[in-house]
C-alpha positions in Angstrom: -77.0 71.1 -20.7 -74.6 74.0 -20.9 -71.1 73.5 -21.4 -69.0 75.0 -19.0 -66.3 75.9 -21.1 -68.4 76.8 -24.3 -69.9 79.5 -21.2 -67.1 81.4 -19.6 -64.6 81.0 -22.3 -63.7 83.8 -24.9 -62.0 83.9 -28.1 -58.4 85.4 -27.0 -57.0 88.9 -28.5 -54.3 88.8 -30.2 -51.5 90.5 -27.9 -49.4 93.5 -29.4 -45.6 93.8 -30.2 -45.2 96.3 -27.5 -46.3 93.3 -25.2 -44.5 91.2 -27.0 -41.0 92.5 -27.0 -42.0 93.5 -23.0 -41.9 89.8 -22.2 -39.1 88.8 -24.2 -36.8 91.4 -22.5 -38.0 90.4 -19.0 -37.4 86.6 -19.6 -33.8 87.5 -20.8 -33.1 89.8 -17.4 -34.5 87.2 -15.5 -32.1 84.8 -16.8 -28.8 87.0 -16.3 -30.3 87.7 -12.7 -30.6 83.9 -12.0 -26.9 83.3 -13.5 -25.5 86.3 -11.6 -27.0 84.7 -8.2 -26.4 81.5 -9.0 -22.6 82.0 -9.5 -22.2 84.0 -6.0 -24.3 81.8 -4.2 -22.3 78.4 -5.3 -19.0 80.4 -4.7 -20.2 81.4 -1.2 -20.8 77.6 -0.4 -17.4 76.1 -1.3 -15.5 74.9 1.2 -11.9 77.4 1.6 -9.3 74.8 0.1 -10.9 74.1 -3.2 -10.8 78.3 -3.7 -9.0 78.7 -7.2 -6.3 81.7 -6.3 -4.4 83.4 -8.9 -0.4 83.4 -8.6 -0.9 87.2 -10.4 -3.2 88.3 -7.0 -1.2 88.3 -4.1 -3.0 87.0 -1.4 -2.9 89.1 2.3 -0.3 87.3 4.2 1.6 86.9 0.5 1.3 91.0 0.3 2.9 90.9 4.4 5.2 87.9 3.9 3.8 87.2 7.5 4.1 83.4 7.5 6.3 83.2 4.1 10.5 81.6 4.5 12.5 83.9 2.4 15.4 81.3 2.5 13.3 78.9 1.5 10.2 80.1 0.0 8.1 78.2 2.0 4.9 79.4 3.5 4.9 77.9 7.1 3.4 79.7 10.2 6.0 79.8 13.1 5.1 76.8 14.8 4.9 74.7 11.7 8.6 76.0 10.5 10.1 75.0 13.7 8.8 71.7 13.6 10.0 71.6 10.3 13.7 72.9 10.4 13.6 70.7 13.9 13.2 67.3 12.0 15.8 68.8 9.4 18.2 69.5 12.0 17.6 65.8 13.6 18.2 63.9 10.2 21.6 66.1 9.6 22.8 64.8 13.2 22.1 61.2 13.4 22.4 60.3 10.0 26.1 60.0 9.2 26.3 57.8 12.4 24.3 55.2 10.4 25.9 53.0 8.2 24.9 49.7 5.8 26.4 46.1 6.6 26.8 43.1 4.3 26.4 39.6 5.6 29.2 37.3 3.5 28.4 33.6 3.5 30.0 30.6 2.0 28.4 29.2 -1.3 29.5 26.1 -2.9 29.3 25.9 -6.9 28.6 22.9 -9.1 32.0 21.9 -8.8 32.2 22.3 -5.2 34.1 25.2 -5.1 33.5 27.5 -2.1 33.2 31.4 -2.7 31.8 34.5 -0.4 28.7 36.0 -1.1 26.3 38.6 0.0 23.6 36.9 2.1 22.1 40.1 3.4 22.2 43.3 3.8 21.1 45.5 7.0 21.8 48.9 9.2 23.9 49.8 12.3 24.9 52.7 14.4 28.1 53.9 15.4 28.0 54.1 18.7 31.9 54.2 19.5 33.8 57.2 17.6 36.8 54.5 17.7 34.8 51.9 15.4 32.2 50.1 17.3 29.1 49.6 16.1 25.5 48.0 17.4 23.2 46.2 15.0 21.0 43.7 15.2 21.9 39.7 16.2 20.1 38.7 13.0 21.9 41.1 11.0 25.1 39.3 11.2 24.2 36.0 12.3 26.2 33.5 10.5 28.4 35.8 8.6 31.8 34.2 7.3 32.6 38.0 6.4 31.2 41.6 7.3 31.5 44.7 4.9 30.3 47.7 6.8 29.4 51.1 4.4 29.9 54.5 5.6 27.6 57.5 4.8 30.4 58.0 1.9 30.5 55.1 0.5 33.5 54.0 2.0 33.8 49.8 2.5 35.7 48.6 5.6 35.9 45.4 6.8 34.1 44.4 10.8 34.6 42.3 13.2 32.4 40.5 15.9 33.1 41.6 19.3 29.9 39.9 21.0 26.2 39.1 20.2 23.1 38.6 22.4 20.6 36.8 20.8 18.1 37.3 23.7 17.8 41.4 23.0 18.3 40.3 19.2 21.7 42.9 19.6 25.2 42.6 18.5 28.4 44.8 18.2 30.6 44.9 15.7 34.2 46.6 15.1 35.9 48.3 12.6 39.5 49.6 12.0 39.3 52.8 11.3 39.0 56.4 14.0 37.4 59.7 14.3 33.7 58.2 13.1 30.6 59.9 13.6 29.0 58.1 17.3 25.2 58.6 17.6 24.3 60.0 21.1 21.8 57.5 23.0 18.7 59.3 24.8 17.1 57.7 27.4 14.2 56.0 26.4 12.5 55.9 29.9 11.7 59.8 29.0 9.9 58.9 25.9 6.2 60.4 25.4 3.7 58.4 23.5 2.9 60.8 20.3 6.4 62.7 20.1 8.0 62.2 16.7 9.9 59.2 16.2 12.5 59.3 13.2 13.7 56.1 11.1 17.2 55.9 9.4 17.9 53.0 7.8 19.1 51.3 4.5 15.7 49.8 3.2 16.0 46.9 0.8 19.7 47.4 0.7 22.3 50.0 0.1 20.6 51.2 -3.2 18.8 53.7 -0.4 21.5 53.9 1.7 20.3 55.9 4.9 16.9 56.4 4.2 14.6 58.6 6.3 11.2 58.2 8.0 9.1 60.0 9.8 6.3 59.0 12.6 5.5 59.2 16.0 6.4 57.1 19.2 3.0 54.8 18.9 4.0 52.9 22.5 7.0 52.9 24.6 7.0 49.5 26.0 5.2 47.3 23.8 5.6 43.3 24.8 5.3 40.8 21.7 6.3 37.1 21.3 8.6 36.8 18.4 9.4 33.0 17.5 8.6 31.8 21.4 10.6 34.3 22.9 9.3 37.9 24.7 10.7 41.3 23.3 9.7 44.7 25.1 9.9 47.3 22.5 9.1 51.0 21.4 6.2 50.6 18.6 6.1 53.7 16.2 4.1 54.1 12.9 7.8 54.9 11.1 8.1 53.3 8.0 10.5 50.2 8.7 10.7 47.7 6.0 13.7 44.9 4.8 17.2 46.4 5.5 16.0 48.8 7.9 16.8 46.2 10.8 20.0 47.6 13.1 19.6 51.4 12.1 18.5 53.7 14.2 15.2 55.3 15.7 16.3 59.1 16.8 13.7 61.6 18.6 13.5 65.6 17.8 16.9 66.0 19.0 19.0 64.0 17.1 20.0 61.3 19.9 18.8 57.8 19.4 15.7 56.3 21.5 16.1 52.5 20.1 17.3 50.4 17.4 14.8 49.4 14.4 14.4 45.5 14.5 10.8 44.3 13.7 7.8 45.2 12.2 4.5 43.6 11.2 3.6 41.7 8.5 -0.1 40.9 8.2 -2.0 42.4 4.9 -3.9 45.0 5.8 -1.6 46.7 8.7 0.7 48.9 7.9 2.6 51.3 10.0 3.3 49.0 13.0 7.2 48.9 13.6 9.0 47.8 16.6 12.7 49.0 18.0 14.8 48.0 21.1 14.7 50.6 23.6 17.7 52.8 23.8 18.5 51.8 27.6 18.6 48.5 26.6 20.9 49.2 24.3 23.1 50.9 25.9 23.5 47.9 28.8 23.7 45.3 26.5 26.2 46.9 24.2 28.3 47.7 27.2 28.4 44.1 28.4 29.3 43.1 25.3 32.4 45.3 24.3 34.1 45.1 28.0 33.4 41.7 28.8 32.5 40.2 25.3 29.1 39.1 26.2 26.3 39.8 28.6 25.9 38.4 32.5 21.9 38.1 33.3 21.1 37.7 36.6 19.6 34.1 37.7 17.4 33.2 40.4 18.5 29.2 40.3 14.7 27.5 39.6 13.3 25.7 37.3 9.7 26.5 36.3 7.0 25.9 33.9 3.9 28.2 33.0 0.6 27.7 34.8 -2.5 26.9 32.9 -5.8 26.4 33.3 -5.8 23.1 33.3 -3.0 22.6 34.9 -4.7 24.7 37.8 -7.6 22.4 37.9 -5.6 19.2 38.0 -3.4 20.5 40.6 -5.8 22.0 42.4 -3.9 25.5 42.8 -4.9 28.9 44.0 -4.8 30.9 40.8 -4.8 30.0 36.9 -1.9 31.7 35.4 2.0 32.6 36.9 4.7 30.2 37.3 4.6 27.1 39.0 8.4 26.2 40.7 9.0 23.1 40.3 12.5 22.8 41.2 15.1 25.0 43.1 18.7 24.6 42.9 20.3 24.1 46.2 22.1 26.8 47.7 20.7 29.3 44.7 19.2 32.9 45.3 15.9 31.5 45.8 16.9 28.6 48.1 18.7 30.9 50.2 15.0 33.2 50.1 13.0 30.5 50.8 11.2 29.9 47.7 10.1 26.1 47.6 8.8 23.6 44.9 5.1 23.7 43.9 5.7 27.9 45.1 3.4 29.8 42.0 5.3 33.0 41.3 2.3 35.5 40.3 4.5 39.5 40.2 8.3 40.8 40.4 8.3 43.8 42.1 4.9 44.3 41.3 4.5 43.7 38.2 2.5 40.5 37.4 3.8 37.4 36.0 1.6 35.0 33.8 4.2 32.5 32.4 7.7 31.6 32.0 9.1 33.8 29.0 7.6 36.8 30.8 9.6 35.9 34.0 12.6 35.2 32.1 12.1 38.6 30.3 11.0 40.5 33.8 14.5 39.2 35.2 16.8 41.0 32.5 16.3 43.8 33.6 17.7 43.3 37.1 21.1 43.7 37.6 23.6 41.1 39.2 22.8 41.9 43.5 20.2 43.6 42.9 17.2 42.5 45.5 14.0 42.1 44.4 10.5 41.5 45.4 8.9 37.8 45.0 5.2 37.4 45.3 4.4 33.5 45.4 1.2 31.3 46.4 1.7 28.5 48.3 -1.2 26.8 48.8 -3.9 29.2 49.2 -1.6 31.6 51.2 0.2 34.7 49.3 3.4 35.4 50.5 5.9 37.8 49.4 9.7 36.9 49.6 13.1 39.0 49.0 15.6 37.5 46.5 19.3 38.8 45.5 19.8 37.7 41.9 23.2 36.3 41.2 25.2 35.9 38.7 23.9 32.5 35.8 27.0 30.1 36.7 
């Protein structure tokens, strides 16, 4: 039996240097060829922003000093620079109006000796060129003493003029004229996603007006804080410790609410709250002409409807407000509202327990009239009430 390679194979030649040196010399081109590809080809495929550029090679809008701020040396297309100088021009208008405040308590030493000292520090916002100033209720709640801290540094001492613990406001006064007042927008203009700008003392008056920026998140966001119902403007702002009683300013430099909240859950971040500028701006005027605020009252007494209440009662819906008392000669005594009535909307708007009415109510005015949808029994019945003023 033949082998098959023994039959076909022969004994190779022996190749020549011309040969030789011919295939070393085609390897070595073949090997610049692949680098020389290779280096285009990977260039080609990365993405524009990781390009390496050269400060010594001008690049073509650099050689036009199209988009490029000679003031500033900034390179900012149009739309992007007045956005910029926008904010700028925001910050330089609202921020002297906001100013630091120290909370002085009482403190008792070993000895029982009493002394002042700083409880806590937070913001406010002139709001009165003559002195007054809004902040928040649990800025200065309890204070034996209040130090307020201009944009300057300058210390002066405040006063209480009134407080409102419902809206979580307060204004306070100091002795002293010609100050800065912020310029209050109205807040029922706001847009969800226009910028939103925080100026604040944050963690104290080591960063003394401080500055943030975000974006109106939601303009009338309705969370329970400890049992009671706030309606505020959420932004992604940062607003942290000491930021509580400055203010929240739009584009234009005027103030669209005043920072109060935000949440503390790990994990979430960028959730702040602040009390609408409207708001505000009623409360703060009740409270420096009259020295306190007059909410309007409907004269019932109530309790939320639940679903088991529902059942047990056997009522016509599971949620609202179930009357179970009217004052006598009241607003809604003299509308016809009667016990075991289930108030379900205000004007509308629908009502699922008591801190929501209570919150729906503020903001009505004293005479104002307003719509009353009840149930009673099975039957819906809508009924006209003229708030008056809480006696």
């Amino acid at each position: 039996m033949q082998n098959f390679y023994d039959e076909f194979s022969e004994k190779p030649r022996k190749p020549s240097f011309f040969w030789r040196g011919a295939l070393v010399g085609g390897i070595i081109v073949g090997l610049l060829l692949t680098a020389i590809f290779s280096y285009y080809f990977i260039t080609a495929l990365r993405p524009q922003g990781e390009i390496e550029h050269n400060p010594l090679i001008p690049l073509p809008w650099e050689e036009k000093n199209e988009f490029r701020d000679e003031e500033d040396n900034l390179e900012l297309i149009p739309e992007a620079r007045q956005y910029y100088l926008a904010v700028v021009d925001a910050v330089e208008q609202a921020t002297p109006s906001v100013v630091g405040i120290s909370n002085y308590g009482i403190v008792f030493d070993f000895w029982g000796r009493s002394r002042l000292q700083e409880k806590a520090t937070g913001s406010g916002v002139i709001i009165g060129s003559d002195g007054y100033i809004v902040t928040n209720y649990h800025v200065i709640e309890n204070a034996r003493e209040l130090v307020v801290t201009l944009g300057s540094g300058e210390e002066l001492l405040a006063t209480i003029i009134g407080a409102d613990p419902p809206t979580d406001l307060a204004v306070i006064k100091v002795d002293k004229k010609n100050l800065p007042a912020a310029e209050l927008a109205d807040s029922n203009k706001l847009r969800v996603g226009e910028p939103a700008i925080a100026i604040g003392n944050p963690l104290g008056l080591d960063f003394q007006q401080s500055v943030t920026l975000g974006v109106v998140s939601a303009r009338e966001r309705s969370i329970t804080i400890q049992g009671q119902r706030f309606t505020f403007i959420q932004t992604d702002a940062a607003i942290n410790d000491g930021n509580s009683g400055g203010a929240l300013v739009n584009i234009y430099g005027k103030v669209i609410g005043i920072n109060t909240a935000k949440i503390k859950v790990p994990g979430v971040e960028g959730m702040g709250f602040a009390i609408p500028s409207n708001t505000v701006r009623q409360i703060t005027s009740d409270l420096i002409t009259k020295g306190r605020v007059i909410r309007p009252w409907m004269g019932v007494y109530i309790s939320t409807v639940t679903p088991l209440e529902a059942q047990r009662l056997e009522l016509a819906v599971e949620y609202g407000v179930l009357v179970t008392d009217v004052v006598a000669g009241g607003p809604a005594y003299k509308a016809g509202l009667e016990p075991m009535d289930i108030i379900v909307a205000i004007e509308g708007n629908k009502i699922t327990d008591s801190s929501e009415l209570q919150h729906t109510l503020y903001k009505y005015n004293v005479g104002q009239k307003i719509k009353v949808s009840v149930f009673r029994g099975k039957e819906e019945l809508t009924l006209e009430v003229v708030l008056e003023k809480l006696p």
